[in-house]
VOGU-3710 file (C-alpha; in Angstrom, 3 decimals, decimal comma):
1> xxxxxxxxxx> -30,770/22,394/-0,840  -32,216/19,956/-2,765  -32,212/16,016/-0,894  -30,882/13,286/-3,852  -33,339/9,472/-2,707  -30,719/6,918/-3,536  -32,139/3,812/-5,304  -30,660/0,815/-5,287  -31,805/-1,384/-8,410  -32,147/-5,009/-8,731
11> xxxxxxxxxx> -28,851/-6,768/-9,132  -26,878/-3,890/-7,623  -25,839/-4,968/-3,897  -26,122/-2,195/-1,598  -22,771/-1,538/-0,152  -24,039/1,029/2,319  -26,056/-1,429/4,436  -22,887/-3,341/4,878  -21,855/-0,611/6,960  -21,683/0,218/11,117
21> xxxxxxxxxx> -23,886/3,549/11,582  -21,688/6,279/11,012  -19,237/4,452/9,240  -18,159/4,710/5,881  -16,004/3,542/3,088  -12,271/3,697/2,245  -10,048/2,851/-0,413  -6,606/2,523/-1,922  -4,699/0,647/-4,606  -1,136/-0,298/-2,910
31> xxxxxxxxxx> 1,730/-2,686/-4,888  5,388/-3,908/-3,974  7,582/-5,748/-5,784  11,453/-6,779/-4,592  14,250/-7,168/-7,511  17,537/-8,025/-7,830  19,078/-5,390/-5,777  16,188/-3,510/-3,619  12,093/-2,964/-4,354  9,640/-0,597/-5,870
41> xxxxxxxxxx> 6,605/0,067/-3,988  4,315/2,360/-5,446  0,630/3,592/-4,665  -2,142/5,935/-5,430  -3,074/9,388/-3,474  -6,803/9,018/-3,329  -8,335/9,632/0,313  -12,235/8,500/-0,155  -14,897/8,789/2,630  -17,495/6,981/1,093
51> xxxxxxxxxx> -18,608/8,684/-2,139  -16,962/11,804/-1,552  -13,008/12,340/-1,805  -11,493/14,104/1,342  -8,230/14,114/-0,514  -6,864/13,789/-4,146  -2,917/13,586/-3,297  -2,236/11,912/0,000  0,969/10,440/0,518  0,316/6,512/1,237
61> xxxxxxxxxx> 3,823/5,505/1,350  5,715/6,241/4,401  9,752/6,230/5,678  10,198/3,456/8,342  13,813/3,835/8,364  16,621/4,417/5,984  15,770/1,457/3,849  12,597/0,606/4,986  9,345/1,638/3,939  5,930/1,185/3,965
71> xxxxxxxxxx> 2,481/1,189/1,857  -0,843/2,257/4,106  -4,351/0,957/3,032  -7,715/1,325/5,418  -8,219/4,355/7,852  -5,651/6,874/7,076  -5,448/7,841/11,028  -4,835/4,275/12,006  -1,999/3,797/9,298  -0,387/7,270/10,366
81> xxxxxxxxxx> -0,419/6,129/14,203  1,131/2,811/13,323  3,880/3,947/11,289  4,460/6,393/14,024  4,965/3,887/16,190  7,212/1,335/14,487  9,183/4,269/13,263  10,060/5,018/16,861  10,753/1,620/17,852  13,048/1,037/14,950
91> xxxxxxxxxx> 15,048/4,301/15,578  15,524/2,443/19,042  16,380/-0,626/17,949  18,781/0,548/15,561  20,968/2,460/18,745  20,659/-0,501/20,959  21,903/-3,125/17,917  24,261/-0,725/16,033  23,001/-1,278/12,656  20,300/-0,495/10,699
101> xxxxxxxxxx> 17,512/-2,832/11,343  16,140/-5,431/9,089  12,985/-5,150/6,560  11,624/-8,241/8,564  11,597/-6,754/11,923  10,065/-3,156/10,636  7,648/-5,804/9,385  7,205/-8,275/12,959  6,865/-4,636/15,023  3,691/-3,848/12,468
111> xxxxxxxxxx> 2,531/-7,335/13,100  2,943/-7,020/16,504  1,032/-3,834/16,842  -1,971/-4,867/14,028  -2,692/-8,218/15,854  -2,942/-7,613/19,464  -5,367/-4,221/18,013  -6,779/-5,898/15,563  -10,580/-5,201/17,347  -9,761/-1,605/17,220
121> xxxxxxxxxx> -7,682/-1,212/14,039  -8,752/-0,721/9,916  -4,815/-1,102/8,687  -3,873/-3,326/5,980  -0,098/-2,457/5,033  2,983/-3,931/3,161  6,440/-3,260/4,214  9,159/-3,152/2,147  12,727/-2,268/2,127  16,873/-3,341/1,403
131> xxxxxxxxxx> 18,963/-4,765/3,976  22,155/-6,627/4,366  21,115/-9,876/5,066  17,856/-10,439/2,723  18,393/-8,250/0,385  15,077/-6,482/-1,173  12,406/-7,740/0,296  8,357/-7,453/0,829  6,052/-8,583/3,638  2,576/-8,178/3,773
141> xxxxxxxxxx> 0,277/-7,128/7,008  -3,307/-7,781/6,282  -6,224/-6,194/8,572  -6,248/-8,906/11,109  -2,325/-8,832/11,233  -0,546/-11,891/9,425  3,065/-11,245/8,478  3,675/-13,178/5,039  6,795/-12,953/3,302  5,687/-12,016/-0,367
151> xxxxxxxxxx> 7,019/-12,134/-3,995  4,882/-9,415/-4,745  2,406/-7,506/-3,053  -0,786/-5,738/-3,614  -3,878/-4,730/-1,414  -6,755/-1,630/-1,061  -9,806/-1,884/-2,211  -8,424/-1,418/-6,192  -6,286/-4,885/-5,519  -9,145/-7,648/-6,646
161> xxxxxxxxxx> -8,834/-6,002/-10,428  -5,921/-6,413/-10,957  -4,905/-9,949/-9,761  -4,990/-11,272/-13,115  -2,720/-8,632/-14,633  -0,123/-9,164/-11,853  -0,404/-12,709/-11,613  0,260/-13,436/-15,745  3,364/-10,375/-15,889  5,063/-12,112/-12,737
171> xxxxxxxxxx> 4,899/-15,495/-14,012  7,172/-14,184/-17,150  9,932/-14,584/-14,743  12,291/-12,006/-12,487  12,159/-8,653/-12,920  14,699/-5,886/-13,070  14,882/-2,607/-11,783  12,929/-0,907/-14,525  10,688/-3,996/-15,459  9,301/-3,757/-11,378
181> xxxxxxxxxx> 9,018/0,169/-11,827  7,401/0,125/-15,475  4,573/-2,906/-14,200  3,694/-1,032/-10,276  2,714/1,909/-12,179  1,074/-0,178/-15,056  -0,972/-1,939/-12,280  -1,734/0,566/-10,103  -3,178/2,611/-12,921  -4,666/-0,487/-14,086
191> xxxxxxxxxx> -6,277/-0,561/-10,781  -7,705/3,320/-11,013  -9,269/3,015/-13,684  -11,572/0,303/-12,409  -11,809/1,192/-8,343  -14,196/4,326/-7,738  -11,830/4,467/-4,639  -8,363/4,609/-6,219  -7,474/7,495/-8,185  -5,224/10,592/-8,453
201> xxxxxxxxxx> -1,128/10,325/-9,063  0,736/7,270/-8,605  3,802/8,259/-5,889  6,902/5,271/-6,359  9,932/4,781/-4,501  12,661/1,925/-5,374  14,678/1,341/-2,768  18,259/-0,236/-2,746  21,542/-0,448/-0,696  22,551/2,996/-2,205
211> xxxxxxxxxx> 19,420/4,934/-1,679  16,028/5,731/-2,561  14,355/6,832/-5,504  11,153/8,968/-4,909  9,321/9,709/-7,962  5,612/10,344/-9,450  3,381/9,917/-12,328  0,152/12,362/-13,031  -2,899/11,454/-13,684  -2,126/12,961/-17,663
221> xxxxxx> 1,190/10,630/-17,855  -0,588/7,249/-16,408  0,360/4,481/-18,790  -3,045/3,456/-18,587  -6,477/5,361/-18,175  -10,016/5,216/-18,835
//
């Protein structure tokens, strides 16, 4: 087999070095948004281990409850445990309460869990979800586990490109049901186009009091592409 020498040219910061030995990089384009009635959250299926990519059509959003779900960015094992968890604990909580639990407590558990791990944890993840009392709703868990409350949220490594785009569509005002869903999957494939790490189908589901929506887009029907 023939060994590739990777050069690294002037102006080009070496990522690599950045790096723990045996470590490697991950990515992930993730995006919520909460409307008048419930939220869309929607998210890529790339799996990346550095350069190479372990899996083209992961599922990144995951089922916290009836109502609730979530959107995983960082080490896939580490997102899987943690939703693992708080989906337990809010199957409990719902029996000892009796009612379904709230979007902000699926959202305090993560918190709970990401900060007191935080030293042994690569999770970044936004919750999302309908209930009774605030409606949709969106809260964002970054790596070193803050809970903020968000009007829209967006994070993985494909997030910094398209801050701008998101930023100048939300500022045209409140969105509807199919505005939110049409500008996630503009975004997102905004995002894919740009982030080595992002890439594959874009998986949705909008979420209100009377159900959810599960849906996808290929990568041949993205509303935007390269």
């Amino acid at each position: 087999m023939m060994q590739h020498q990777h050069q690294h040219h002037a102006g080009h910061p070496n990522y690599e070095s950045q790096l723990k030995p045996g470590e490697v990089g991950t990515g992930t384009t993730i995006m919520a948004i909460p409307f008048d009635g419930g939220v869309v959250l929607g998210a890529d299926s790339r799996v990346s281990t550095g350069v190479y990519v372990a899996n083209r059509v992961c599922d990144k959003i995951a089922q916290l409850h009836d109502n609730i779900w979530c959107l995983r960015s960082g080490s896939a094992s580490d997102c899987q445990a943690l939703t693992d968890y708080v989906k337990h604990y809010l199957s409990q909580h719902a029996i000892d309460v009796g009612r379904p639990p709230m979007v902000k407590t699926a959202a305090y558990l993560m918190k709970r869990l990401v900060y007191e791990n935080k030293d042994k944890l690569l999770a970044g993840v936004i919750v999302g979800g309908w209930d009774p009392v605030e409606k949709g709703s969106v809260y964002n868990v970054p790596l070193g586990g803050a809970c903020l409350k968000m009007p829209v949220a967006i994070g993985g490594s494909g997030s910094p490109f398209i801050y701008g785009l998101v930023d100048s569509e939300m500022a045209k005002g409140p969105k509807d049901k199919a505005e939110a869903l049409a500008l996630v999957k503009k975004a997102v494939s905004h995002a894919m186009s740009r982030d080595g790490s992002s890439g594959g189908i874009i998986r949705t589901v909008v979420v209100t009091s009377t159900g959810n929506e599960y849906e996808y887009t290929s990568g041949s029907d993205l509303p935007y592409g390269p």
